[in-house]
N, C-alpha and C positions, 0 to 999 in steps of 0.2 A: 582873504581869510580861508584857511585851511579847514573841509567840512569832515566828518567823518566817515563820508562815501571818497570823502578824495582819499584821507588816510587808506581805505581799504581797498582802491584800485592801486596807491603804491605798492601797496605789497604782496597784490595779484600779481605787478609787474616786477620785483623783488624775488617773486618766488619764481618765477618765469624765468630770469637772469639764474639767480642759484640750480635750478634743476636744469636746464639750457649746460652750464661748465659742469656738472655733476653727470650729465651724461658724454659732455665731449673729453672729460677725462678720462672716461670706462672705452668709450670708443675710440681712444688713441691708443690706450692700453693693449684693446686686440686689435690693433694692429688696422684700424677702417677709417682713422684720420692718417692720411701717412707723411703731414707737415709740421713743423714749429704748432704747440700751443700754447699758448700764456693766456694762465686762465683769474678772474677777476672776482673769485668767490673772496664773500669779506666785504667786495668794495660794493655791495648792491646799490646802496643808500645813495651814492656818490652819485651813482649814474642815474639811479631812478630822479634823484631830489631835483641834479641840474636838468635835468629834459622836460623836468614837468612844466616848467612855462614855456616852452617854443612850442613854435608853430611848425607847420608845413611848409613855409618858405624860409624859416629859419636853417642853417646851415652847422654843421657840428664838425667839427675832423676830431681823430682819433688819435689811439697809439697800437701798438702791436699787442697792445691789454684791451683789445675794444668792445670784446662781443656784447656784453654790459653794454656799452653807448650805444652801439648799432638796436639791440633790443629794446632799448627805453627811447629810443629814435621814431620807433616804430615799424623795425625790421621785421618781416616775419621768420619764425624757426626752421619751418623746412626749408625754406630757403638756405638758412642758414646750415643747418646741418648737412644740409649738401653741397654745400661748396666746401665746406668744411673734407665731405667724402669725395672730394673732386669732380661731381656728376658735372653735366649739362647741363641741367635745370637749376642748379645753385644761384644762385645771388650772383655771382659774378662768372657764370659758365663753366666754373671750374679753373678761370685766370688767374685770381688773386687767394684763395685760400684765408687762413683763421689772420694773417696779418693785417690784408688788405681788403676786406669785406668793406663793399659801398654802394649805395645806391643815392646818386645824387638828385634823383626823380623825389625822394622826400626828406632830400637835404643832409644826406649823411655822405658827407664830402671823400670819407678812407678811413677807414683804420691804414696804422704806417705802419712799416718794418723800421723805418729809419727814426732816432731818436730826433725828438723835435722838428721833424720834415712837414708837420701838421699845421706849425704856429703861422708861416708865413703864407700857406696858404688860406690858411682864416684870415687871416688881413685882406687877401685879393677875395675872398669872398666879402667880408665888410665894405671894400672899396665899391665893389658893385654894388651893392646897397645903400653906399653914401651917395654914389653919380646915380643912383634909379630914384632913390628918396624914397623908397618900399617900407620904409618901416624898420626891416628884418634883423637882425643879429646874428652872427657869427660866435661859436662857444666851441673853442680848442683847449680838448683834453690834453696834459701832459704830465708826465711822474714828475718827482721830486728832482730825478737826476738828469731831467732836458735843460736843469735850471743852469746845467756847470755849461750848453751845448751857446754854441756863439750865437748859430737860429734864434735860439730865445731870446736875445738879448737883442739882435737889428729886429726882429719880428714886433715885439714889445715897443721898440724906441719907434718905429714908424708907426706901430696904432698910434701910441699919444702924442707923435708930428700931426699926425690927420686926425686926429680924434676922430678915430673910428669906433663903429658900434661892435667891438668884439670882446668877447670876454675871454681869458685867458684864464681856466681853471684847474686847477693844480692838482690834482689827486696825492698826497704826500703817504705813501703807506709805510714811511720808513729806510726803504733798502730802495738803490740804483743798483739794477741786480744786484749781486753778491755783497755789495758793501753799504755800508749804514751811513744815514743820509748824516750824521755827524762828521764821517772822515769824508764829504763831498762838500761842504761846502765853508765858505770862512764868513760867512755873512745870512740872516735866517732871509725867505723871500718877501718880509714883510721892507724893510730896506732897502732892498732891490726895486722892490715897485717904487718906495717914493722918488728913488734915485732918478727914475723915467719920469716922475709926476702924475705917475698913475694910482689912483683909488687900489687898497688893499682891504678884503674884507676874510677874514677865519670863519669855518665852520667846524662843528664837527659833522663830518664824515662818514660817520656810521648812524648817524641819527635823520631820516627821508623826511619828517617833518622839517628839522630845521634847517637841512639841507631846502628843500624847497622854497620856504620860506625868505629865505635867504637870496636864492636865485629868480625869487621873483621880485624882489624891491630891487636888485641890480641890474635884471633884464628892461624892469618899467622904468627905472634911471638910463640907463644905454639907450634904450629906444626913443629917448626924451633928447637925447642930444649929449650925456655928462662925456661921452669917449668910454674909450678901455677901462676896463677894472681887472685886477686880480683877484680870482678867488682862491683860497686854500682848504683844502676839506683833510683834516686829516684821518686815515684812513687805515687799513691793512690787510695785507694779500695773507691767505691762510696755508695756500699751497706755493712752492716755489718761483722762482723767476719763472721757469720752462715746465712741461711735464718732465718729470726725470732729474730734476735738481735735487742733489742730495740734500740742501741746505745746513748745511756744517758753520755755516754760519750766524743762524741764531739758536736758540736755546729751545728745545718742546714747551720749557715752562714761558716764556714769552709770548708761545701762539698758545698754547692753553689761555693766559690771560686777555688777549685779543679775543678770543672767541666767547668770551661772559659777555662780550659788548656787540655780539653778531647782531649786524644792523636788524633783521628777522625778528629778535627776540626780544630787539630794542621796542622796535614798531607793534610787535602783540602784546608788549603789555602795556601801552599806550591805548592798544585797543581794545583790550581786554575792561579798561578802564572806562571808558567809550560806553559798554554794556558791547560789546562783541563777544558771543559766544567763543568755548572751546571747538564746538561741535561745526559751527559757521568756518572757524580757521581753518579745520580739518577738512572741514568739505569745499572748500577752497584749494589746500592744497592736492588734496585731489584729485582737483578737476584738472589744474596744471601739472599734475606728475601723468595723466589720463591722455593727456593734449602732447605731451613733450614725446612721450613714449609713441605715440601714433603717428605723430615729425618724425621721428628717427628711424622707424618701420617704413614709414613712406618713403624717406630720403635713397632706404637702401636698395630700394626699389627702382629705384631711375638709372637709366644708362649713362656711361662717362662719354665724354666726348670724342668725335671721330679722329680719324688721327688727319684725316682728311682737310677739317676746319683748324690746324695747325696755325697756318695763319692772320685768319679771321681776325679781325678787333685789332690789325696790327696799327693802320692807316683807315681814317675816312675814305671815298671813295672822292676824288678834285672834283669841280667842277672841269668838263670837258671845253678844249678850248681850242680854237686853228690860230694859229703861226698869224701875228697881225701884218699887213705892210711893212713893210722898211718905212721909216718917215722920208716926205718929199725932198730932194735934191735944196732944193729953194726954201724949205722950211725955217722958220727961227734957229739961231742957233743956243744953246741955252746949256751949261753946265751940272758935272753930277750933282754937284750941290744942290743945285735948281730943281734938278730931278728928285732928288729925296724929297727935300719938303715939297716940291708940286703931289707928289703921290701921298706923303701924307694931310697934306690939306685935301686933299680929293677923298682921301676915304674918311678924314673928320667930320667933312662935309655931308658925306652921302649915307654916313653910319653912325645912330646915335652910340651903338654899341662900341662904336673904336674911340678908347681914349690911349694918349702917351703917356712914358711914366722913366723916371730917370733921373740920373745925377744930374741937374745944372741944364735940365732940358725945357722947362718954362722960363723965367725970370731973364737967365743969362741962354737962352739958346742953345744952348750945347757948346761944345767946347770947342768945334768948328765953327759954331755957326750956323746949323745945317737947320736946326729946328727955329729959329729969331722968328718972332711974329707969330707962331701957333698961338702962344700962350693969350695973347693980347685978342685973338678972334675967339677962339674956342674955351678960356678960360679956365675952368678945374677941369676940363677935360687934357687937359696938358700940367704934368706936375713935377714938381721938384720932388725928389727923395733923398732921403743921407745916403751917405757911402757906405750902401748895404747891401751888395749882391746877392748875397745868398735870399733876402728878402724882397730884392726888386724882382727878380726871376719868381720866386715864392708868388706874391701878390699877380704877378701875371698868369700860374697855373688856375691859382684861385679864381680869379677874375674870371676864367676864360671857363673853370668848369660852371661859374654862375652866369653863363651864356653870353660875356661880354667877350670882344676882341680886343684885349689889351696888346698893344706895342710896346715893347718894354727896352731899356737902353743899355746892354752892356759896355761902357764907355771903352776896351778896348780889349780885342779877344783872347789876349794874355789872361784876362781877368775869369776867364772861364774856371779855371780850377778852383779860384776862390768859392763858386757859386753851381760846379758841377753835379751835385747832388739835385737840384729842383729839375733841372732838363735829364740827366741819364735816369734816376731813379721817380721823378715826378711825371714832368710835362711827357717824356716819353714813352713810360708805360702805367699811366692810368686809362689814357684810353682801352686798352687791353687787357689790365689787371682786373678792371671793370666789366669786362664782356661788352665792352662798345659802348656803354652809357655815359662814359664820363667825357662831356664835349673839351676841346683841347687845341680850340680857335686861336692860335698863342703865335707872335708875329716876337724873337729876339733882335734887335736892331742890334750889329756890332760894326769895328771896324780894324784893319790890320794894317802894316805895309813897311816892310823894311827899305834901307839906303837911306835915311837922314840921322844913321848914329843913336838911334831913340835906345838901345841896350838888346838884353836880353830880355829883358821884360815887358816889351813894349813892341815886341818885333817881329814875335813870333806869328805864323802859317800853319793853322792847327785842323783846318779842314777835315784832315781824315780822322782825326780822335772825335769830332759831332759826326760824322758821316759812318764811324762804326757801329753806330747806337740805333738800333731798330729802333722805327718810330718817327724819328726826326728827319728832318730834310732838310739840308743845306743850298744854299743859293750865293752864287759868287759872280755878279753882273761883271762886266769891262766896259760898257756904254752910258753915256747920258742915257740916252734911250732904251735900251737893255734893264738900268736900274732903275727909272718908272713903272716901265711894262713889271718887271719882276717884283717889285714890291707891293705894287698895288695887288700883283695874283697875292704875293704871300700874307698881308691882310686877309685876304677875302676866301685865303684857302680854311680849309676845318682843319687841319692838322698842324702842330708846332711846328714852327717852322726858324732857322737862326741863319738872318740875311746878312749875309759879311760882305760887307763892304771894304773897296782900299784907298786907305786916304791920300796917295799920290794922287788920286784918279780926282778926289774931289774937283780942280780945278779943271777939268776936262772937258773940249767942249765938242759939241757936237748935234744934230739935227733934234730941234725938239717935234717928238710924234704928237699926233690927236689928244687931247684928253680923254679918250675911252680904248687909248694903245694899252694892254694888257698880253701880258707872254705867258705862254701855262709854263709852269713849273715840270722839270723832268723833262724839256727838249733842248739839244744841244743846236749848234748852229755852225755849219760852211759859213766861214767869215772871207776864205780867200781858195779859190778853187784851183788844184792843181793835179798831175799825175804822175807823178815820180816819187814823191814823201810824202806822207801824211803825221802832220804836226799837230796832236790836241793838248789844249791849254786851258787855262782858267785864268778871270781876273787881272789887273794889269800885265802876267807871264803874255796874254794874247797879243798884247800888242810889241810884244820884246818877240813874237812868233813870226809878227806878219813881219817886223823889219828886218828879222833875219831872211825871212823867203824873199822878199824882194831884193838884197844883199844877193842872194846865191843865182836867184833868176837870170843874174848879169855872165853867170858862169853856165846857165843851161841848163838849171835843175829846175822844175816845179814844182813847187810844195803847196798842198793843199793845204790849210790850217781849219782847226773845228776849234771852236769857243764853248766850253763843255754845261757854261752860266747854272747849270744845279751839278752840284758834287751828288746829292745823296736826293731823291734816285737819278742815276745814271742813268743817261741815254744814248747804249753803245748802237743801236743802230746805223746813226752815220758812219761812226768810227767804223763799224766793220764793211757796212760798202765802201767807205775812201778806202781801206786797207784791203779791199779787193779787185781796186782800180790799181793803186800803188804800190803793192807788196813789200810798203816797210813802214812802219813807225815811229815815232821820238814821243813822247811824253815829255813836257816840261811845266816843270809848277816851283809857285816861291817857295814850299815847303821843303824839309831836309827829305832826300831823296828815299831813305831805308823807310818800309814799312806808312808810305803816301800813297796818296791817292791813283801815281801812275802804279802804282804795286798792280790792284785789281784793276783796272785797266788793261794792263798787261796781260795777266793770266785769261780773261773773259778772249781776249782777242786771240793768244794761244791756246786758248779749248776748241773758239768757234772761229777762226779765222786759221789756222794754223799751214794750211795747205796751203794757202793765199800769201804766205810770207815768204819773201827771198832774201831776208836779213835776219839777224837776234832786232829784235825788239829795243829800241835805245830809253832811258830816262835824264833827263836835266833838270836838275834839282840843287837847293841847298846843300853845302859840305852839311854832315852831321855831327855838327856840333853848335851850340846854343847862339843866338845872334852875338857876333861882336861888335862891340864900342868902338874901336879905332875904324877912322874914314877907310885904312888902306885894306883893313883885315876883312871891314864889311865888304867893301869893293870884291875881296877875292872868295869870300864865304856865297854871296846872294848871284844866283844863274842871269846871267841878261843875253841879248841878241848876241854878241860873240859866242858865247860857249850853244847856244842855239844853231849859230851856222855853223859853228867845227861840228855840230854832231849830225847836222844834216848833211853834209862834204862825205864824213864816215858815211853812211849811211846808203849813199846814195853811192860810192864807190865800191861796196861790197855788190 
């Protein structure tokens, strides 16, 4: 029951939210916010009503309309208005600006830039809450027009797979920017939710009584175990999509009629009702036009950041690690297959915080095989999900800013573009849009490998397109041994990490190391030592390396080969002392040749090795053009040890 001190702390925090966008609108105007704002005057109610039952450990994401959430969160102003003014001392250091304001310290997981980018990582925050059993709630804000966004739709269907504790709250103001939510949608959201099985409840949206009201028999039902709910608040924005939007598309007389219903005016005379003075409101607001203007004065007062701390908050700082043994000559012999789930049962085992999560990776194991029997020791901690990438990626950003290390399955690395939005715009720049707060312990399980005909879609070597994306790190083993050691680091590293695996390899066999063999991430490896060529490779291409060197050895040439096992960061160091032993190079990778991973390879060795060469620099690569279907075409499209030793022969006769 709603008392009339609570009423009057909403609309302390109402009035906090309206003068908070009444001043970042003036200050964008001259010209001291100098990014995107989308400002949330109108919507006060919405935000104030849904926040007022969470807690501290409750979790909220956003939209790029957030400052409203973040402020009914419990964000403080000057914070705010200096990140907003780009300082240092800002909310997020001056990284993420009015889109991406967050602080996960008290559970306000982002505002997004990206439409519906929010939903699926509310799900991997609920999931952490369903595997800790905390109680906590998850509540993703999203407009009317996330509803048309696919995200919504896998983000939605996996809470009410898992009956999670998240609430999915709608802010409906009308317009998906410029266009009226009539020509967005063919069906209203209350249809939509049953279509999932999930609880739909309406409020209105301007009104922080009932709005509250409302999100608190839905929070105490979530928390009780009922799953997801929808909620819809309807609502409306008084100033444009952007600052600066003409809006030619609705009518003055349409926001004049919004504004009789200003949640503000809703709430005072509710409490004027109350017995709340005139005199009481006014000195109330007041005190928050007294407080906001003294944020805003202070904010401008702080210095922008160095250019120095450029970049800071890019990557956590690894765990430091030395080069383990080689496993014993005599050792077990034991397959990559072996290797995967050995490393994953090892960190299931030794970390409540690592659970698996994926298409057909409990029940039925994976679609190799690789995962069979996690599910049966470890139980919900190994799960099955629908065929939702963009939502299994989601729920692992989630998961991992709520301090878990989720392992997550992209069934096959073609699939990345379905689901490239949670790793390029999510998992790899929150850490840093954040100012370093947002943990980002995120392990992507995939795997690749052309020569069995699998198409174009199924075939592809995309290494450098994760490896361009500051933030992320790439890891591409060739060993049984290699793929334990590396996986277990990239579990137990802090930073996202997408370990590609190739499925030729799985039946691969070879010496099994200790169970405490772990390889840091970011050191390459002499796999065959020689002085005349130096050969660097990746992933099954290493072993098409070593057979061509041993092929040419017969003719008198030695070729060193390096196993390069992390794409992204790269560790040119060997590569430039072999290349200053042998004075020529080849690069060869399953990837099409134009614009991979030997590209920068290349150049790094031509800036810092370039004296050191007595040849042009060679690459062995894929033709460029997309994998082919036919046996004979593949054969002549994917680089193997022939075209490996014709380029070593060249190379070595220049």
């Amino acid at each position: 029951m709603l008392t009339d001190a609570d009423l009057l702390e909403m609309h302390r925090r109402m009035l906090v939210i309206r003068g908070f966008e009444e001043r970042v609108a003036a200050l964008y105007r001259d010209g001291e916010v100098p990014g995107f704002v989308h400002l949330s005057i109108g919507q006060e109610a919405s935000a104030v009503g849904a926040c007022w039952p969470l807690g501290p450990t409750d979790v909220i994401t956003s939209t790029h309309r957030g400052h409203g959430h973040c402020l009914a969160k419990g964000l403080d102003a000057l914070g705010m208005f200096a990140e907003l003014m780009g300082k240092d001392k800002g909310t997020n250091r001056g990284r993420g600006g009015s889109m991406h304001i967050a602080d996960p310290a008290i559970g306000i997981f982002g505002a997004n830039g990206i439409v519906a980018a929010g939903l699926p990582i509310a799900v991997g925050a609920a999931t952490a809450t369903q595997l800790r059993r905390d109680g906590s709630v998850a509540v993703a804000f999203f407009g009317d027009g996330a509803v048309a966004h696919g995200t919504f739709h896998e983000a939605i269907n996996l809470a009410a797979v898992w009956r999670l504790p998240v609430i999915f709250f709608c802010e409906n103001n009308g317009y998906a920017e410029f266009s009226p939510a009539s020509a967005q949608h063919a069906a209203p959201l209350e249809r939509r939710a049953a279509g999932y099985g999930v609880d739909y409840v309406a409020v209105d949206g301007n009104d922080v009584e009932a709005t509250a009201a409302t999100m608190n028999s839905v929070i105490e039902a979530t928390r009780a175990g009922r799953g997801p709910v929808v909620v819809e608040a309807a609502t409306y924005r008084w100033h444009g999509h952007y600052e600066g939007d003409p809006q030619r598309y609705r009518s003055p007389d349409e926001v004049r009629e919004w504004e009789t219903r200003d949640p503000l005016l809703v709430n005072a005379r509710r409490l004027r009702s109350a017995g709340i003075t005139d005199d009481a409101l006014e000195s109330m607001q007041s005190s928050v036009a007294h407080e906001l203007d003294e944020a805003v004065e202070a904010a401008r007062q702080l210095s922008t950041p160095a250019a120095a701390t450029l970049t800071d908050f890019v990557a956590r700082p690894r765990p430091v690690r030395a080069e383990p043994p080689a496993p014993a000559a005599d050792a077990p012999v034991f397959r990559t297959m072996d290797a995967i789930r050995a490393a994953l049962e090892a960190e299931l085992a030794g970390d409540e915080r690592v659970f698996v999560a994926g298409i057909d990776v409990a029940a039925g194991g994976n679609v190799f095989g690789l995962t069979r029997g996690l599910h049966d020791r470890f139980g919900d901690r190994v799960r099955d999900t629908p065929i939702s990438e963009s939502a299994i990626i989601g729920l692992g950003v989630g998961a991992a800013m709520a301090g878990m290390r989720p392992v997550v399955e992209l069934m096959y690395l073609d699939f990345v573009g379905v689901c490239l939005d949670q790793l390029l715009n999510q998992a790899a720049k929150l850490p840093f849009m954040t100012g370093g707060t947002a943990q980002m312990a995120l392990t992507v399980r995939t795997q690749f490998g052309a020569g069995r005909s699998s198409g174009s879609q199924h075939s592809q070597s995309l290494e450098a397109l994760l490896a361009h994306i500051p933030g992320l790190s790439v890891v591409m083993p060739s060993t049984p041994a290699d793929t334990y050691g590396l996986l277990r680091a990239a579990i137990q590293d802090p930073n996202p990490v997408v370990f590609i695996e190739n499925r030729l390899l799985y039946g691969m066999k070879g010496p099994q190391p200790p169970p405490d063999h772990i390889i840091p991430i970011g050191a390459s490896a002499v796999v065959r030592p020689g002085t005349d060529v130096t050969v660097v490779s990746v992933s099954r291409m290493v072993h098409e390396a070593v057979a061509a060197a041993e092929r040419v050895s017969d003719e008198g040439i030695s070729v060193e080969v390096i196993d390069l096992r992390t794409v992204a960061p790269l560790d040119m160091a060997p590569i430039l002392d072999s290349v200053h032993k042998t004075s020529r190079l080849l690069i060869a990778h399953e990837a099409v040749v134009p614009f991979g991973i030997g590209a920068e390879i290349a150049a790094t060795v031509a800036r810092d090795a370039f004296w050191d060469l007595d040849a042009p620099i060679e690459r062995v690569g894929a033709a460029p053009t997309p994998p082919p279907y036919a046996p004979e075409l593949e054969r002549a499209w994917l680089p193997d040890r022939d075209d490996i030793a014709e380029a070593i022969r060249h190379l070595a006769a220049v």
